[in-house]
C-alpha positions as a Markdown table, in Angstrom:
| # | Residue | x | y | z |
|---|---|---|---|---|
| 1 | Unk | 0.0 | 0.0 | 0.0 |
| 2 | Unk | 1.1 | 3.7 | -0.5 |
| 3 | Unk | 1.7 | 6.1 | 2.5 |
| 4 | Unk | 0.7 | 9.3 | 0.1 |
| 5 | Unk | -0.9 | 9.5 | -2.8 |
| 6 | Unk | -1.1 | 13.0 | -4.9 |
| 7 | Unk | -3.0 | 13.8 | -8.0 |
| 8 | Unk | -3.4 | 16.6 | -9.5 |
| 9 | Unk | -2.6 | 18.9 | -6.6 |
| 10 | Unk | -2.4 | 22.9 | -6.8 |
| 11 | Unk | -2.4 | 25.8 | -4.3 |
| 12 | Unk | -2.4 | 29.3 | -5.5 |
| 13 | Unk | -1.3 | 32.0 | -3.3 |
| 14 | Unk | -3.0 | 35.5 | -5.0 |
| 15 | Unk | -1.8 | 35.1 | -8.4 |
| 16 | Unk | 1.6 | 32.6 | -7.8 |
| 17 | Unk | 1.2 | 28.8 | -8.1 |
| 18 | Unk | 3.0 | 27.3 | -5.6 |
| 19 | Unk | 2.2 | 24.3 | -6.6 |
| 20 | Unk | 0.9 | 23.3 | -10.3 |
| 21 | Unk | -0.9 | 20.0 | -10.7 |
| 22 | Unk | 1.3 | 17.9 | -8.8 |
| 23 | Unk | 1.7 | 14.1 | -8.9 |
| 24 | Unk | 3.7 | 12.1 | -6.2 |
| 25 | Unk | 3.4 | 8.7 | -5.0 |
| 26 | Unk | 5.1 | 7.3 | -1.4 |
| 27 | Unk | 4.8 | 3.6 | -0.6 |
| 28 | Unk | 4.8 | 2.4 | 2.6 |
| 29 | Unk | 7.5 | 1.9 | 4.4 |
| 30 | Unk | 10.0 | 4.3 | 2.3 |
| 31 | Unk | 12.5 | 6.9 | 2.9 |
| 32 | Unk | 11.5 | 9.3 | -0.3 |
| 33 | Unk | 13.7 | 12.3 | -0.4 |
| 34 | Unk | 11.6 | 15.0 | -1.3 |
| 35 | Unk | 14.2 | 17.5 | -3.8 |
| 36 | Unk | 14.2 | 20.8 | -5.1 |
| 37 | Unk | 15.4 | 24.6 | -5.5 |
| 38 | Unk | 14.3 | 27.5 | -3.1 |
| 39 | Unk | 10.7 | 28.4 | -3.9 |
| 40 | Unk | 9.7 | 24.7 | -5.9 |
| 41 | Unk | 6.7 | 24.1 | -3.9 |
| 42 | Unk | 8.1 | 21.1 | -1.0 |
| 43 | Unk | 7.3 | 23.2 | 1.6 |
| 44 | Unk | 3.8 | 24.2 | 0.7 |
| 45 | Unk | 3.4 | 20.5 | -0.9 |
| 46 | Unk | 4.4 | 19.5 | 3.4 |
| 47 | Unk | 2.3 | 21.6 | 4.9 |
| 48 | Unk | -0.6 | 20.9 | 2.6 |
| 49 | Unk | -0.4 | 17.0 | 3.0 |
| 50 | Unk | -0.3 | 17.9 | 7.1 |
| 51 | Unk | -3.7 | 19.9 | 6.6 |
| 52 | Unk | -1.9 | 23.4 | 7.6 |
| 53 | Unk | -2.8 | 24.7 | 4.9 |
| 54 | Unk | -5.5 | 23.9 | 2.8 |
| 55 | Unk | -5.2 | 22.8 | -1.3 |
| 56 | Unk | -6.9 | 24.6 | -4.3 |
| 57 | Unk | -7.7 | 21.7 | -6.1 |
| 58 | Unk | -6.6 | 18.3 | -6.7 |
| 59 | Unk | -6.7 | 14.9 | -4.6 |
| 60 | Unk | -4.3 | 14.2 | -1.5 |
| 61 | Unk | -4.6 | 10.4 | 0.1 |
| 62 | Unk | -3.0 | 8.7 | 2.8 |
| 63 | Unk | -3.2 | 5.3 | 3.2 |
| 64 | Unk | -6.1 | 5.0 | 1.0 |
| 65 | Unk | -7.7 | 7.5 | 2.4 |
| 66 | Unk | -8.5 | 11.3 | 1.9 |
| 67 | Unk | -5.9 | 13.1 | 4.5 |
| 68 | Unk | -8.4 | 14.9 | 6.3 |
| 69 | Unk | -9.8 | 11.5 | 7.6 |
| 70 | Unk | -9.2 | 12.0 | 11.8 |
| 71 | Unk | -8.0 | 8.6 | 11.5 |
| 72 | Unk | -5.4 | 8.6 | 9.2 |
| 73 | Unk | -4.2 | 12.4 | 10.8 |
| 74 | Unk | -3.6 | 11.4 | 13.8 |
| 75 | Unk | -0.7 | 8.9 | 12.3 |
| 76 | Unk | 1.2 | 12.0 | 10.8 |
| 77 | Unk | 4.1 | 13.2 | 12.7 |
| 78 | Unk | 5.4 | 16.5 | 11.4 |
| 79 | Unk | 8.7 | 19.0 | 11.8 |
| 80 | Unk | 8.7 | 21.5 | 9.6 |
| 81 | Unk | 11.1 | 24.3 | 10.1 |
| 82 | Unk | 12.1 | 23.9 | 13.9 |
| 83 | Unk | 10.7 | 22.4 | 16.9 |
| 84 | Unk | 7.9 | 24.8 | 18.9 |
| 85 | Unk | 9.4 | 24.6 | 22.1 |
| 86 | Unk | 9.9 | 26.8 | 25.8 |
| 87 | Unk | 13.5 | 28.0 | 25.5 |
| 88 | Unk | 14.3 | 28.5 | 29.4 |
| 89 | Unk | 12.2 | 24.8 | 29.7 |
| 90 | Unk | 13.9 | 21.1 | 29.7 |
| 91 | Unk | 13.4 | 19.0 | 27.0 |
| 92 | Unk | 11.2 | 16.4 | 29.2 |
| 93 | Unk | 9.2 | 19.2 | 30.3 |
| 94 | Unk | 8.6 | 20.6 | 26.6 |
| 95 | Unk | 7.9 | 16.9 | 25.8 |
| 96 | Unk | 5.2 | 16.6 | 28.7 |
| 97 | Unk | 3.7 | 19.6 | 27.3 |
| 98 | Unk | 3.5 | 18.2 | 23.4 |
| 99 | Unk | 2.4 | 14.9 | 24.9 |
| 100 | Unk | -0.5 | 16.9 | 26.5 |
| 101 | Unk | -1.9 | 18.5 | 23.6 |
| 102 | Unk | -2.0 | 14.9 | 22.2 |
| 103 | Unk | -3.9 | 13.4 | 24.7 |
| 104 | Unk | -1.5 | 10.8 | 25.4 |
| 105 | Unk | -1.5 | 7.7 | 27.8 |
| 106 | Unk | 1.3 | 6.6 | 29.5 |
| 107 | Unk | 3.0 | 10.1 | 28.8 |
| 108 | Unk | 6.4 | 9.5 | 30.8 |
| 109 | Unk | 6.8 | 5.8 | 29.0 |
| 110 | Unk | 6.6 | 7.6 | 25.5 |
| 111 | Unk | 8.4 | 10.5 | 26.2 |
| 112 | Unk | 11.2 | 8.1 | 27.2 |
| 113 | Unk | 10.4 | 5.9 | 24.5 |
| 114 | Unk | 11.3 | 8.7 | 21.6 |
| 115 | Unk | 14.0 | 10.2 | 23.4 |
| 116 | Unk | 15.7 | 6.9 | 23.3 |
| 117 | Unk | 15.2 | 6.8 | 19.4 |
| 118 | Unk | 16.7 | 9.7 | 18.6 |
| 119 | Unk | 19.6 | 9.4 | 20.8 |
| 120 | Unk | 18.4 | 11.7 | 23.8 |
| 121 | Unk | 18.1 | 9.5 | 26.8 |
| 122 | Unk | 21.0 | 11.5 | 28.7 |
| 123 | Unk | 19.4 | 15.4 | 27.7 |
| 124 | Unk | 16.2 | 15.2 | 29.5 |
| 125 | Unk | 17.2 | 17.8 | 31.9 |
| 126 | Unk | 18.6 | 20.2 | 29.5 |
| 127 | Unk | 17.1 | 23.6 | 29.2 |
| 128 | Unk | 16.2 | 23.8 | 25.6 |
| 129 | Unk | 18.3 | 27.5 | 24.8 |
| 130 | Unk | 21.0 | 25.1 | 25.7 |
| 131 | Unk | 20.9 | 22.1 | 23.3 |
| 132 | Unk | 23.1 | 22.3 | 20.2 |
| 133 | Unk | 21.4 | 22.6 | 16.9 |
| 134 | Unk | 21.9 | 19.1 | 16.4 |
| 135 | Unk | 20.1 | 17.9 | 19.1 |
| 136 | Unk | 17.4 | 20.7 | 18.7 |
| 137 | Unk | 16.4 | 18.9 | 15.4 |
| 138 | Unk | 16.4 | 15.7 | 17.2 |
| 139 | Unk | 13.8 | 16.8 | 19.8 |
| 140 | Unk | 11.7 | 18.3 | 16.7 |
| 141 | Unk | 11.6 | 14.7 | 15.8 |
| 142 | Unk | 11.2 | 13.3 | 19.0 |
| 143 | Unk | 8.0 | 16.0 | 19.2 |
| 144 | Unk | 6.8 | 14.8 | 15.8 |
| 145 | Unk | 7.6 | 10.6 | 16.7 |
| 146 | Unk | 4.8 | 11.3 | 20.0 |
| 147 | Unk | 2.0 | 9.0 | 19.8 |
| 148 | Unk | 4.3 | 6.3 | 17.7 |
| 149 | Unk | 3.0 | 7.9 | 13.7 |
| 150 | Unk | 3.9 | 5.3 | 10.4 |
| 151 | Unk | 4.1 | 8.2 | 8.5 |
| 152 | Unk | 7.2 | 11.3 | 9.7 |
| 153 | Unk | 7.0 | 14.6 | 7.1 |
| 154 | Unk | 10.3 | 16.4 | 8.0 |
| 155 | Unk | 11.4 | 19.7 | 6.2 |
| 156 | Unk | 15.4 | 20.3 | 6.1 |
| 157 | Unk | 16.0 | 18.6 | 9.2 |
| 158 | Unk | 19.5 | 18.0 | 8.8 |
| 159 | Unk | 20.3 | 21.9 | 7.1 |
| 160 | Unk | 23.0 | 22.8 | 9.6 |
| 161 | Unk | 24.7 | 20.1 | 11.3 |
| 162 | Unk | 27.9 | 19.2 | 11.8 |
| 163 | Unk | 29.3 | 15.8 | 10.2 |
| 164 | Unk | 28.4 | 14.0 | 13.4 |
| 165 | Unk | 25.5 | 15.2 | 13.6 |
| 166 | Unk | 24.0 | 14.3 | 10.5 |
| 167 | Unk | 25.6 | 10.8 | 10.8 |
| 168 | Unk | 23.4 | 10.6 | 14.3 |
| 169 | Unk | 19.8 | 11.9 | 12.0 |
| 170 | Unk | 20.8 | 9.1 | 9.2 |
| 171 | Unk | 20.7 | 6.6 | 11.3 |
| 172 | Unk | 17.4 | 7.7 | 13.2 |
| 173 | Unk | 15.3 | 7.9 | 9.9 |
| 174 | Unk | 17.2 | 4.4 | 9.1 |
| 175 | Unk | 15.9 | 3.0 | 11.8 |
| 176 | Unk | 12.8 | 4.0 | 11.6 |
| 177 | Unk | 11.7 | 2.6 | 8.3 |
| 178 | Unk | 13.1 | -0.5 | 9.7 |
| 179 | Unk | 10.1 | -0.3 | 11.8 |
| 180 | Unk | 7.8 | 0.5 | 9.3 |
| 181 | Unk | 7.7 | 4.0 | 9.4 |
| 182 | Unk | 7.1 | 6.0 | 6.2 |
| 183 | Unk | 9.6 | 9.0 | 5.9 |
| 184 | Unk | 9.1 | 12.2 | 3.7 |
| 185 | Unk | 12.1 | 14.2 | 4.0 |
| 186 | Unk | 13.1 | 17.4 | 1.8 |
| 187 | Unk | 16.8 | 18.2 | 2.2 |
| 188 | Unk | 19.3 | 20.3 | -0.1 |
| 189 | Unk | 22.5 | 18.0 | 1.4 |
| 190 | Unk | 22.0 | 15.9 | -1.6 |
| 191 | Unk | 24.9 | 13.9 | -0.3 |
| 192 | Unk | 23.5 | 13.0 | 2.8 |
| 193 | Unk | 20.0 | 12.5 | 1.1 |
| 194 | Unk | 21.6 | 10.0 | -1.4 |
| 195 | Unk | 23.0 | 7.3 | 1.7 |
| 196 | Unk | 19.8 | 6.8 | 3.3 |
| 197 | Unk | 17.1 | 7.4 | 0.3 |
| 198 | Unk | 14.7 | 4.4 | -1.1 |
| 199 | Unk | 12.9 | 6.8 | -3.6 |
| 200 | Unk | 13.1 | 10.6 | -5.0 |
| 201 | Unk | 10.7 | 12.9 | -6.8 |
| 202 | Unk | 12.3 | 16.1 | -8.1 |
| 203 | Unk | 10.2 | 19.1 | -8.7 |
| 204 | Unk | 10.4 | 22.5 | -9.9 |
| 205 | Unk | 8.2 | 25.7 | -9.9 |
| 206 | Unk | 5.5 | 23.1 | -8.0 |
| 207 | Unk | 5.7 | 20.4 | -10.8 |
| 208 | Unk | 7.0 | 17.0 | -10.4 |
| 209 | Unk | 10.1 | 16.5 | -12.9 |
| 210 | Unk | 10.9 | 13.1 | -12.0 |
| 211 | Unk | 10.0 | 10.2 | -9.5 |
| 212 | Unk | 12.0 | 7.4 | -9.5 |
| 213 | Unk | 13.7 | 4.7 | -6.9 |
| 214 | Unk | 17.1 | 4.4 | -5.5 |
| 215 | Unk | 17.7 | 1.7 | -8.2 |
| 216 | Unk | 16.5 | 3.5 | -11.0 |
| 217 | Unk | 18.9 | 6.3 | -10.0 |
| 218 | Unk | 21.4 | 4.2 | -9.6 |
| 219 | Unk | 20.7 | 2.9 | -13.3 |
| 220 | Unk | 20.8 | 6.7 | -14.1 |
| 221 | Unk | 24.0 | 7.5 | -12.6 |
| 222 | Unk | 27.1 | 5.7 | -14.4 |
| 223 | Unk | 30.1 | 4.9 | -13.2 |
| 224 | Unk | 32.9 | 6.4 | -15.0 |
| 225 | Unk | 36.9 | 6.4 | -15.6 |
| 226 | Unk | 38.2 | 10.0 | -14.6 |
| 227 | Unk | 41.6 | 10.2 | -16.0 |
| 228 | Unk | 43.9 | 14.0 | -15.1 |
| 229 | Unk | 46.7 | 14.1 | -18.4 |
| 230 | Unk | 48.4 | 16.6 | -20.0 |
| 231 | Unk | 46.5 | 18.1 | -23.4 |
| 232 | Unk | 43.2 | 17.2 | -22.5 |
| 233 | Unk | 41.4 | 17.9 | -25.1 |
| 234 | Unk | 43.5 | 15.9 | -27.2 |
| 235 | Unk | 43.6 | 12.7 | -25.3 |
| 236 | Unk | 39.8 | 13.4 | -24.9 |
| 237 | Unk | 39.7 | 12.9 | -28.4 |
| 238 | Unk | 41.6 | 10.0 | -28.6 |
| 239 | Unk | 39.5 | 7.9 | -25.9 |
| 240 | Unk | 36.6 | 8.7 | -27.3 |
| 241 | Unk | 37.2 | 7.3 | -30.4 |
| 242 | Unk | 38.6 | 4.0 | -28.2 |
| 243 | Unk | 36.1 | 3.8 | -25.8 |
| 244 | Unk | 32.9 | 5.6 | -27.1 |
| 245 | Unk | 31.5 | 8.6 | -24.7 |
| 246 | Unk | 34.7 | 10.9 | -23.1 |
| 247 | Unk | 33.9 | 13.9 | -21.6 |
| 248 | Unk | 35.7 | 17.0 | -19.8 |
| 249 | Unk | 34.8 | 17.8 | -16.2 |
| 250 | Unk | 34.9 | 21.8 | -16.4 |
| 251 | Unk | 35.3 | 21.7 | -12.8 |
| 252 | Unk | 38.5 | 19.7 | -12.3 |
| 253 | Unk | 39.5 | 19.4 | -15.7 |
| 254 | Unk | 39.5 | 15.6 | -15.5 |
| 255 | Unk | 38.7 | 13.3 | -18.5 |
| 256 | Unk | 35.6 | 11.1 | -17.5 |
| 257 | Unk | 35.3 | 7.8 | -19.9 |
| 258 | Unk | 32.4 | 5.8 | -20.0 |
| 259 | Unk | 31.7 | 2.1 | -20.8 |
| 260 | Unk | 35.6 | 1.4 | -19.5 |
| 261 | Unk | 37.7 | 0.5 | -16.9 |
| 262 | Unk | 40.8 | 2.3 | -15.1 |
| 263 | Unk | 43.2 | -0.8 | -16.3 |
| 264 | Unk | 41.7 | -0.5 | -20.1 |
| 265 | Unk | 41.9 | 3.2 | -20.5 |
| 266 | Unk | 45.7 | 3.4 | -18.6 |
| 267 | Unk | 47.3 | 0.6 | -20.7 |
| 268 | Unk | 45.6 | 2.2 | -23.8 |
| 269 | Unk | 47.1 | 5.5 | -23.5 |
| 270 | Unk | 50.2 | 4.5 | -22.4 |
| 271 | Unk | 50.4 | 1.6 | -25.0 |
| 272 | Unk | 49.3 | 2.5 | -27.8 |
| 273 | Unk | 49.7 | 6.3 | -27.5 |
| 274 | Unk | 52.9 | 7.0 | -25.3 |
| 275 | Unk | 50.9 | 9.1 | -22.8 |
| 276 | Unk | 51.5 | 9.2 | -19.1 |
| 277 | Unk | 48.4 | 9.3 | -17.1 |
| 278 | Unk | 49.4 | 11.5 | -13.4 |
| 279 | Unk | 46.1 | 10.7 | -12.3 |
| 280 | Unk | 43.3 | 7.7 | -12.7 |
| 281 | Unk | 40.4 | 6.9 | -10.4 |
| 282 | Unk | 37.2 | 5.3 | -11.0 |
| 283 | Unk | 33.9 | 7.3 | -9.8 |
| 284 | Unk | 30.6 | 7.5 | -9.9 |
| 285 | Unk | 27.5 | 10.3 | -10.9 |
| 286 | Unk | 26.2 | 11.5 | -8.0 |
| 287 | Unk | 22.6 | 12.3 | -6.8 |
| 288 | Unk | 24.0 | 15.9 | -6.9 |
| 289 | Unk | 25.1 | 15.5 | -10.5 |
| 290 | Unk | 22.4 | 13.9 | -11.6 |
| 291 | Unk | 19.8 | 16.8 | -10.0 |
| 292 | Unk | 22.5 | 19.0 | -11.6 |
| 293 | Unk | 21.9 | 18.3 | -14.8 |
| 294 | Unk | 18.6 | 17.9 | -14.9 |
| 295 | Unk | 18.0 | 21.4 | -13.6 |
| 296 | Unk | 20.3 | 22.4 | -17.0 |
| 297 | Unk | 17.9 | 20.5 | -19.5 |
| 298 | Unk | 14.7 | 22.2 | -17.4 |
| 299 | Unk | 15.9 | 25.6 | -18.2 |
């Protein structure tokens, strides 16, 4: 079954479409990385599958159901933006208070419960003001995992953290679609976004421009030969006609060939053309890349 289901979605603001007929689809279970440039219509898409703001036309489904079913709302847990919490309060405290507005049972079990799963079992005591930024978003998800929801929307939540930080939010959401929880996270660390991710939609002035599965963009995303020589336009030349597709990289000013290996293209050149090769690796297209590019062909 599928967490979300979209079709046809719009919201106007005045005159601006936010979002323009917009098709996604998450299954269940899935960490879908939600991507796109300042102003593409994920955050309004987010707040308008959490019922905070309401759609202009178009069909929004959760499980089946349309989202403003009560039950299928109250298993959304949301952070979008930062955590609404007392500054000069504790976390637990902050926590009780969220768990009131819930109308939860058992409040002191769950709080401990989600602090434990997002790695803040020792900060219960802490005064909010004082928590790093790190665990700040961490106690936005801990607000949002109250009540145990199968489906998490999260907006940026890893925007800002140090390395350690984002390793500790990776393997939270990894965790948590182990246990069956759907995740819809928008992020503009593609690199991060890329090691945990099962599915993607791209979108752009509120239009989906591609959805597609990890595999597929793995299928997408060739691995290449990047080769650093002296005259490389030349050599470029001269492996393409070898090994089919050669390419410059205008950023380093490496050769990348496709359809080849590092063994095949160094013995090649330095074979059967006399050229040294100072440098030879073997990489892959990114996620970032790949997003790259298809933001060039949009324009």
């Amino acid at each position: 079954m599928n967490a979300i289901e979209i079709r046809n979605l719009t919201k106007t603001f005045g005159e601006k479409r936010a979002v323009d007929g917009l098709n996604m689809t998450v299954p269940q279970g899935a960490i879908y990385g939600f991507i796109g440039e300042n102003g593409s219509g994920k955050s309004t898409t987010e707040k308008l599958i959490c019922g905070l703001i309401q759609p202009s036309g178009g069909e929004i489904k959760l499980w089946g159901k349309d989202y403003r079913d009560q039950g299928v709302r109250s298993q959304i847990g949301v952070l979008i933006e930062s955590p609404g919490c007392f500054p000069n309060t504790t976390v637990w405290n902050n926590m009780k208070l969220q768990a009131a507005n819930l109308g939860l049972k058992n409040e002191n079990e769950e709080i401990r419960r989600v602090l434990h799963l997002v790695r803040m079992d020792g900060a219960a005591g802490n005064k909010f003001k004082n928590c790093s930024l790190g665990m700040k978003q961490r106690i936005g998800i801990a607000f949002a995992l109250l009540g145990n929801p199968t489906l998490l929307v999260l907006d940026e939540p890893i925007n800002g953290l140090d390395a350690d930080g984002m390793r500790i939010m990776r393997e939270i959401l990894t965790d948590l679609s182990r246990r069956g929880t759907t995740v819809l996270i928008s992020s503009h660390i593609l690199g991060e976004l890329e090691k945990i991710a099962t599915h993607y939609a791209i979108i752009r002035g509120g239009r989906l421009l591609k959805e597609m599965t990890a595999a597929e963009l793995n299928a997408n995303c060739p691995t290449y030969v990047a080769v650093r020589v002296d005259g490389t336009e030349r050599v470029r030349t001269i492996l393409e006609r070898a090994f089919g597709r050669a390419d410059i990289d205008e950023q380093t000013g490496e050769i990348r060939v496709y359809n080849a290996n590092a063994e095949d293209v160094s013995k090649y050149l330095f074979g059967n053309c006399g050229i040294a090769v100072s440098e030879i690796r073997t990489a892959k297209i990114s996620l970032e890349e790949y997003y790259i590019d298809l933001m060039r062909e949009e324009k």
